[in-house]
One Martini backbone bead per residue (centre of mass of N, CA, C, O) as a GRO file, in nm:
protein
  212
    1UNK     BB    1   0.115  -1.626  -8.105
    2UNK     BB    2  -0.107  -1.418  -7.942
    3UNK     BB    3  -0.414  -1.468  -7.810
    4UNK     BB    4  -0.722  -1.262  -7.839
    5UNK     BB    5  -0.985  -1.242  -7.597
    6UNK     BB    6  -1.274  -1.049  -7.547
    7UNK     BB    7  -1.440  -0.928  -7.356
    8UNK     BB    8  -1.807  -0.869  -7.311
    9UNK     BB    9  -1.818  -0.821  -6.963
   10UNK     BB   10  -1.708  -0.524  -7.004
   11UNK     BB   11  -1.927  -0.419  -7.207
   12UNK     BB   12  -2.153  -0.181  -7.352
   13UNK     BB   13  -2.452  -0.324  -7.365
   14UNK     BB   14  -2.603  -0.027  -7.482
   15UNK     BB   15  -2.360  -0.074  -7.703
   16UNK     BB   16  -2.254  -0.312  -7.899
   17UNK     BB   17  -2.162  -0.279  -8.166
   18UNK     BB   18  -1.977  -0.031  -8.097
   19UNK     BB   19  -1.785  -0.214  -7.908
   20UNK     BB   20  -1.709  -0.429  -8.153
   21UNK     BB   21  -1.568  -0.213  -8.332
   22UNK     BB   22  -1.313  -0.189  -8.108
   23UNK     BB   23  -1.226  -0.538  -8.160
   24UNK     BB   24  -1.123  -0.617  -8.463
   25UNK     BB   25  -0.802  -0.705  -8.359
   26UNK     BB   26  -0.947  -0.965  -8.202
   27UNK     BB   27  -0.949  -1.297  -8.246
   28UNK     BB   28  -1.178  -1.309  -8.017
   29UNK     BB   29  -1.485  -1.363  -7.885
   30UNK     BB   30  -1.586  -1.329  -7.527
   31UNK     BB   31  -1.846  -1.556  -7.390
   32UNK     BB   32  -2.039  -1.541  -7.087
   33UNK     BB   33  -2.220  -1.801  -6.934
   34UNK     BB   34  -2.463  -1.722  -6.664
   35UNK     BB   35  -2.704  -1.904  -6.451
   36UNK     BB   36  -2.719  -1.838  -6.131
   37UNK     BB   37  -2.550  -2.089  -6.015
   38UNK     BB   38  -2.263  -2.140  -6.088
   39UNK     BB   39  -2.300  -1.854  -6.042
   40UNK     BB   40  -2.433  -1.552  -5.919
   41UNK     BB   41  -2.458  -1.457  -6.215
   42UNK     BB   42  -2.648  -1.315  -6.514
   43UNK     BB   43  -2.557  -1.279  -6.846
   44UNK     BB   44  -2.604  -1.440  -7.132
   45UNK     BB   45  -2.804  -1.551  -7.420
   46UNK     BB   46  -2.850  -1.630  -7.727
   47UNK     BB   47  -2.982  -1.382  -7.816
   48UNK     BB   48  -2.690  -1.222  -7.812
   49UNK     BB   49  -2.528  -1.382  -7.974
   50UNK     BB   50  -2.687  -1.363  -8.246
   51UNK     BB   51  -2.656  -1.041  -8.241
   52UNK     BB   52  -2.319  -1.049  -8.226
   53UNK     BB   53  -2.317  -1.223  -8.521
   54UNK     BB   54  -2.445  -0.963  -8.673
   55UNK     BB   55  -2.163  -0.759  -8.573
   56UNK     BB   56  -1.971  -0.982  -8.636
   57UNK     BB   57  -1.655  -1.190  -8.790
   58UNK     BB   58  -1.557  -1.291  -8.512
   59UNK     BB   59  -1.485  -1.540  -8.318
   60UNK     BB   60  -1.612  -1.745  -8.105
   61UNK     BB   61  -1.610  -1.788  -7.724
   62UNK     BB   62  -1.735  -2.003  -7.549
   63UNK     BB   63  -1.851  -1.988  -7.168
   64UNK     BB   64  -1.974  -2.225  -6.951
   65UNK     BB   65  -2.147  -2.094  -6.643
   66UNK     BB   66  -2.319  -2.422  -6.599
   67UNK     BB   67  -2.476  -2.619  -6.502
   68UNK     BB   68  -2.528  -2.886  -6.720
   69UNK     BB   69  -2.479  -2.839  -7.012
   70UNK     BB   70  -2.544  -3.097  -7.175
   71UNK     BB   71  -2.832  -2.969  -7.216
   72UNK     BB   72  -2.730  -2.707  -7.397
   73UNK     BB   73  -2.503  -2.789  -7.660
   74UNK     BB   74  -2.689  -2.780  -7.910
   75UNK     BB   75  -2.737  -2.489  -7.894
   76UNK     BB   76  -2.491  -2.335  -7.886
   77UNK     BB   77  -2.390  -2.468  -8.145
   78UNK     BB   78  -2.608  -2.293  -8.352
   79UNK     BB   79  -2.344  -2.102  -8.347
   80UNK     BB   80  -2.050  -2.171  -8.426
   81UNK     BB   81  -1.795  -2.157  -8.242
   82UNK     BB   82  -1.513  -2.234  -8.205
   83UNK     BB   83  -1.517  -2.239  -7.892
   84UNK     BB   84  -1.614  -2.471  -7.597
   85UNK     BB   85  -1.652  -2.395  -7.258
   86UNK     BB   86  -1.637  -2.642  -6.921
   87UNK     BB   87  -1.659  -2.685  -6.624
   88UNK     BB   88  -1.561  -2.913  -6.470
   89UNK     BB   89  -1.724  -2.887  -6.189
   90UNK     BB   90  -1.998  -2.950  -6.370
   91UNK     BB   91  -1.916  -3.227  -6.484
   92UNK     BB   92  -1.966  -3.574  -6.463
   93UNK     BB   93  -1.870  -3.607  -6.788
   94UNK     BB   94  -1.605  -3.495  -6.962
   95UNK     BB   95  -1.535  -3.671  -7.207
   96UNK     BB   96  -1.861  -3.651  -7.314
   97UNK     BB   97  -1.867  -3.342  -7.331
   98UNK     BB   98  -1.630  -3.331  -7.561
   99UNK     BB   99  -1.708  -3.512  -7.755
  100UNK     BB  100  -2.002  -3.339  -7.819
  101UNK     BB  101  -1.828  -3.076  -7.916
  102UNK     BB  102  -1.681  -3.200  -8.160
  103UNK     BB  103  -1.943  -3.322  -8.313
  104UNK     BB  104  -1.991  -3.029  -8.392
  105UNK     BB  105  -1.713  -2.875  -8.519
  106UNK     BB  106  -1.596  -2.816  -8.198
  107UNK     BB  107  -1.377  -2.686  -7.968
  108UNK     BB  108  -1.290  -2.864  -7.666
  109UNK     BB  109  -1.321  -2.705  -7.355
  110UNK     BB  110  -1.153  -2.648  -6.999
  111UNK     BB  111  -1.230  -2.534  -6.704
  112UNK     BB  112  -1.044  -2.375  -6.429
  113UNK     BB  113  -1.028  -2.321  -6.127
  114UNK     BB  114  -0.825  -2.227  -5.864
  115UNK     BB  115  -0.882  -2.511  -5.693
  116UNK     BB  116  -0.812  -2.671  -5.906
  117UNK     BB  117  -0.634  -2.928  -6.033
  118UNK     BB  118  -0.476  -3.103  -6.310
  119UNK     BB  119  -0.511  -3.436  -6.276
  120UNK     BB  120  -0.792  -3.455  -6.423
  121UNK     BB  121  -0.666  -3.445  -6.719
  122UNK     BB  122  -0.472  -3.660  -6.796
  123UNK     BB  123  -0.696  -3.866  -6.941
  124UNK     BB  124  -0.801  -3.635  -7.144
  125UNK     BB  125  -0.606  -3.453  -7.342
  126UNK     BB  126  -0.720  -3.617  -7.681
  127UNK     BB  127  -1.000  -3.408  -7.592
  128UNK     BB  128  -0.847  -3.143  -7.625
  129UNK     BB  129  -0.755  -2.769  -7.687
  130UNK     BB  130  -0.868  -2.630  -7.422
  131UNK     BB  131  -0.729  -2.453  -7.162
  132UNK     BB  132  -0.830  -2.305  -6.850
  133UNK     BB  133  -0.717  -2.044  -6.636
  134UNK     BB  134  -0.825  -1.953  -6.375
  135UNK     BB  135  -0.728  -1.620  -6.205
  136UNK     BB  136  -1.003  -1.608  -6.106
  137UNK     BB  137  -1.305  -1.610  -5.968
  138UNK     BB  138  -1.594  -1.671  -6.085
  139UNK     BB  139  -1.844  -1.422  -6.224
  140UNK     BB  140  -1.653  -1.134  -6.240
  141UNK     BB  141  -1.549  -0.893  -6.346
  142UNK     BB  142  -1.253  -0.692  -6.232
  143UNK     BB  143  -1.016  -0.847  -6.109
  144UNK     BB  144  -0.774  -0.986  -5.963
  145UNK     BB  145  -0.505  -1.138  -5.977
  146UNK     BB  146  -0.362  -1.445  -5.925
  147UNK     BB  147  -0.035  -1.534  -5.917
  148UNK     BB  148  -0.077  -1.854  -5.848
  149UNK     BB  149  -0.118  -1.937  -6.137
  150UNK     BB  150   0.123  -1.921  -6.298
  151UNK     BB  151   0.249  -2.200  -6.209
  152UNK     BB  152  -0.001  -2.363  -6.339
  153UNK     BB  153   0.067  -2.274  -6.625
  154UNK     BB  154   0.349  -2.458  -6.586
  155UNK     BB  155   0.209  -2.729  -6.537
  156UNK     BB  156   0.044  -2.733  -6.795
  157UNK     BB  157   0.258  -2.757  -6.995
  158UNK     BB  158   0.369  -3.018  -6.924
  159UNK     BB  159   0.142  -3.172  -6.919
  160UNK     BB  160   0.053  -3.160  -7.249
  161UNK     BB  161   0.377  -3.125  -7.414
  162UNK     BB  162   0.234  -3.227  -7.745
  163UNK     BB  163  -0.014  -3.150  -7.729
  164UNK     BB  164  -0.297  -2.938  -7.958
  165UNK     BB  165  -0.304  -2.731  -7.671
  166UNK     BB  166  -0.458  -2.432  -7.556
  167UNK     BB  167  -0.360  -2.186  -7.329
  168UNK     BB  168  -0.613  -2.011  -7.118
  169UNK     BB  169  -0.678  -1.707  -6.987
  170UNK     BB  170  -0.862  -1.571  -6.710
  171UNK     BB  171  -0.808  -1.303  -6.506
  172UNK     BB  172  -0.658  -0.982  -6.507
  173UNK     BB  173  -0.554  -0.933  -6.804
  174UNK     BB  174  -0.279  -0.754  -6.933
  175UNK     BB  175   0.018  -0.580  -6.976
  176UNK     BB  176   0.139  -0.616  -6.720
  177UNK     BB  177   0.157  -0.946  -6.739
  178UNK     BB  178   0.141  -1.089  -7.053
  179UNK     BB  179   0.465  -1.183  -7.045
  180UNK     BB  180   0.447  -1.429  -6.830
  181UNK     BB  181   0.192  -1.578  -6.913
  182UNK     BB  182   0.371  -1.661  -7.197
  183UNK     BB  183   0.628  -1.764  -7.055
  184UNK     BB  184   0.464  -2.005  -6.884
  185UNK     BB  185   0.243  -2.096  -7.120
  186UNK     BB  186   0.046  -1.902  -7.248
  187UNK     BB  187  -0.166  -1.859  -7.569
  188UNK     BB  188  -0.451  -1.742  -7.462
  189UNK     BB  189  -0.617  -1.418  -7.400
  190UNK     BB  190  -0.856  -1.273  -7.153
  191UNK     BB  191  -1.017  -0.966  -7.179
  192UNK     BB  192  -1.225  -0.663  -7.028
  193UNK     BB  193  -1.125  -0.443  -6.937
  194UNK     BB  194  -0.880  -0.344  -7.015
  195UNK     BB  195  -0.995  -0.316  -7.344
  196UNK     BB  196  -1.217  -0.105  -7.255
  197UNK     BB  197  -1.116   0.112  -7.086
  198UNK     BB  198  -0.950   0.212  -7.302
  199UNK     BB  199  -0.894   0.438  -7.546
  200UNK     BB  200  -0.763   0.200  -7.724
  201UNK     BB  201  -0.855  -0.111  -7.793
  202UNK     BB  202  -0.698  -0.187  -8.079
  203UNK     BB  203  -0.397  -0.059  -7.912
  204UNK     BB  204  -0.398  -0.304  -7.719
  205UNK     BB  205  -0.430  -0.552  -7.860
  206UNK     BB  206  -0.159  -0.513  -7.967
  207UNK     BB  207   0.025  -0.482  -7.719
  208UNK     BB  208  -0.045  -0.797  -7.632
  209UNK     BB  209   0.163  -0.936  -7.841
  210UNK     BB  210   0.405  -0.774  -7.780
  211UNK     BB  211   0.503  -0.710  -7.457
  212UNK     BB  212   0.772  -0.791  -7.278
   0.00000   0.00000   0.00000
């Protein structure tokens, strides 16, 4: 069954609410914390995830596109959310900060860019449960999806293996490629703009689980 992961950065801020109960068929709310160092935008701060978590009882997927994030781990867990996920390339041990939020009680995830090779993941895969593939480059919703990720998500699904990690795709993903990306091997798809821009929201996200 292919998760759907609604990204609430293409949602209308300034009505957070009732945007909220339009994705109420998807299986995680997607939140970008965006630092304007390690991307040059900035968008959520915990205060807003606490309002998100008031608002919905869809569980949390929280992207941490931050430089040094663990120095705010404990932070952020402090919301519960299921997944946190942080950038290879911002982090220095990256094994001692997927364990330190297992130890939150929290599933550990780690985004790839695009020009990131998957090489640096093979000895810790032990300590991973989901891989981001990220299809556009980072900072901005709303871009077009760059096509050799395809092949990225099928070298990704050979290197986990038999491990049970979640690979996750982000940037551009719609009804129109969706069927190709899960094909390769994503089993868990962040969309913001396709399920928001539509006219109806919760049957986009259902046609986006069915398909083919």
């Amino acid at each position: 069954m292919r998760r759907i992961s609604a990204s609430l950065l293409a949602a209308d801020f300034s009505n957070l609410q009732t945007e909220l109960s339009r994705i109420e068929t998807s299986d995680l709310v997607h939140i970008d914390v965006m630092d304007g160092n390690y991307v040059p935008n900035i968008s959520f701060g915990l205060p807003i995830i606490e309002a998100v978590q008031r608002c919905t009882d869809l569980p949390l997927d929280i992207h941490l596109m931050i430089e040094n994030p663990d120095r705010l781990l404990s932070n952020f867990a402090k919301t519960q959310p299921e997944i946190l996920t942080v950038h290879y390339e911002a982090v220095v041990h990256l094994q001692k900060t997927l364990r330190s939020i297992r130890d939150f009680g929290i599933k550990a995830g780690v985004s790839l860019n695009p020009h990131t090779p998957l090489n640096g993941l093979e000895y810790i895969l032990p300590d991973l449960d989901l891989i981001l593939i990220m299809t556009v480059n980072p900072g901005y919703g709303g871009q077009e999806f760059i096509p050799a990720m395809i092949q990225k998500i099928r070298d990704c699904k050979k290197l986990i293996c038999d491990y049970p990690i979640e690979i996750q795709v982000d940037g551009g993903v719609s009804i129109d490629n969706i069927a190709i990306l899960s094909e390769a091997g994503a089993t868990n798809f962040v969309a913001g703009s396709a399920i928001f821009k539509s006219n109806d929201p919760e049957y986009y996200i259902k046609k986006m689980r069915t398909v083919n």
